[in-house]
N, C-alpha and C positions, 0 to 999 in steps of 0.2 A: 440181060437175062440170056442165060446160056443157051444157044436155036434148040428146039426142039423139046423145051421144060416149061411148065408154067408153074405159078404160085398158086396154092389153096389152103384154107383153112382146114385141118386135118380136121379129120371122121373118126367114129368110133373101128371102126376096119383099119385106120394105118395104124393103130397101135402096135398090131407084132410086128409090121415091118420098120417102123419107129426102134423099135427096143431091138433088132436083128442089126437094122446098123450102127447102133449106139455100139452094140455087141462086136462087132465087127471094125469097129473103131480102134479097138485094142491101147485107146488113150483115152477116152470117156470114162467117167466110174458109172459101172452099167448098174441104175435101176433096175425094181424090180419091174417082170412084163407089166403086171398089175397097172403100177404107178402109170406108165405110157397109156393106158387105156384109161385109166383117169386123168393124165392130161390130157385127153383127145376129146371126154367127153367135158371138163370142165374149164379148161385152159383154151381151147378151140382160138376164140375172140384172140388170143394174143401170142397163139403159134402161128406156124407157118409149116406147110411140107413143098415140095418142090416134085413137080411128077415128071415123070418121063411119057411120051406117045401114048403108051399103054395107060395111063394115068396112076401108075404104082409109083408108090413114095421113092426117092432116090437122097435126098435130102430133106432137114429137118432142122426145124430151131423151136424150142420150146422157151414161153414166157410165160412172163402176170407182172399185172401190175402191183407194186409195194401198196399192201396196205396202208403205210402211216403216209406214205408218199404215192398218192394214186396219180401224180403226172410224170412216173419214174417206172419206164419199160423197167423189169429185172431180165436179162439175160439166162436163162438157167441151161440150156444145154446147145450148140450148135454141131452138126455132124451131117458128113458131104459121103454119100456110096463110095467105095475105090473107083467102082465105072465111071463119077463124072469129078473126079478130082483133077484140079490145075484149072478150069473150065470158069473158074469167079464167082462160083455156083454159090459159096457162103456169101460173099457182097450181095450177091443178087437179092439172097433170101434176107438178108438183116435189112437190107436200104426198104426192099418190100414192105417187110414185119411193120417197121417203125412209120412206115407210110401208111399204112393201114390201123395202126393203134392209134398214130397221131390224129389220122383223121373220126377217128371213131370217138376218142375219152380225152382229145385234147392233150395228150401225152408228148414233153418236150423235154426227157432226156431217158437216157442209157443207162443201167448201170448191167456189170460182168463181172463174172469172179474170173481168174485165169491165174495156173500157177507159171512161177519164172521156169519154169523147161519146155514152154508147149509156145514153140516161137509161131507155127501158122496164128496159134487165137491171137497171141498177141499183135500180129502183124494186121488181125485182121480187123481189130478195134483200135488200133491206132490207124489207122486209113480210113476208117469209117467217121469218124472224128473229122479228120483233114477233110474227106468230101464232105462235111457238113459244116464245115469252117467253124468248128464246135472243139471247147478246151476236153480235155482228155486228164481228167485228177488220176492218179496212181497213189493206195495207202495200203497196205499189208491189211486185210482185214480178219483172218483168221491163221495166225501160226501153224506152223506144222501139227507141234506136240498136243494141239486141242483136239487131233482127230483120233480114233480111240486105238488104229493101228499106227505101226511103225512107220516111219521112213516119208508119211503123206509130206509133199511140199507145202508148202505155203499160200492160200489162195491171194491172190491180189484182187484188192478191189478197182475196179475203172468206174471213174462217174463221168459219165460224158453228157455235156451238154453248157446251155439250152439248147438245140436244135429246131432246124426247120425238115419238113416232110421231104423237100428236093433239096438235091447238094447245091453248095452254093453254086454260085455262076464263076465260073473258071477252075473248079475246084478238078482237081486228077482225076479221070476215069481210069476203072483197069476194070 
């Protein structure tokens, strides 16, 4: 964990600041504010925000578990402030996330959507895999042309797992 940040399960208050750096991300497809304030109050259990000293969000990763598959984190949104980028700050909060689902609902995999141009997600769920000594599937799961506008890439699906809550023993840190 990056010095000076802890992890906490978001409140109904980080919502605008959820949805400002989603915003600010300028590569996230920004929800509406709405929706962040109903993950905050509904999704809590299976987000994660990242605070800085002052304890304002700086980071952020929104989940839930699959209904038809309730031992399968879904990934739905991860996003790191500009202020603490380079920092590991998304590792820190996904290894968190997942440690804290698994221990709560028994939850032993991943899964993420991420399209082929957005090389940080992707680098950041394939490492996340490796320190969990955990296989990493890749299947196109929703084409471009399914989405109502032009040009959308391709989501890819990652299923990662089975997993355990610590990386394995000798697995990379960064």
């Amino acid at each position: 964990m990056p010095e000076g940040l802890k992890l906490d399960a978001p409140r109904l208050e980080d919502g605008s600041a959820m949805w400002r750096i989603a915003r600010d991300s300028r590569v996230l497809d920004l929800n509406s504010s709405y929706s962040y304030l109903l993950w905050c109050r509904d999704f809590s259990a299976t987000s994660v925000v990242a605070r800085d000293g002052d304890g304002g969000p700086v980071g952020f990763i929104t989940g839930y578990l699959r209904p038809e598959q309730p031992g399968t984190l879904l990934v739905w949104q991860v996003a790191v402030d500009h202020s603490q980028r380079g920092r590991g700050l998304a590792g820190a909060m996904l290894d968190g996330l997942f440690a804290r689902v698994a221990e709560q609902s028994g939850a032993d995999r991943v899964e993420t959507t991420v399209t082929p141009d957005n090389a940080p997600s992707n680098r950041l769920f394939t490492s996340f895999a490796e320190r969990h000594g955990a296989a990493a599937e890749r299947e196109v799961l929703f084409d471009g042309e399914v989405f109502p506008e032009s040009g959308h890439e391709p989501e890819v699906l990652y299923r990662i797992g089975p997993l355990t809550p610590e990386p394995a023993p000798g697995a990379a840190q960064r």
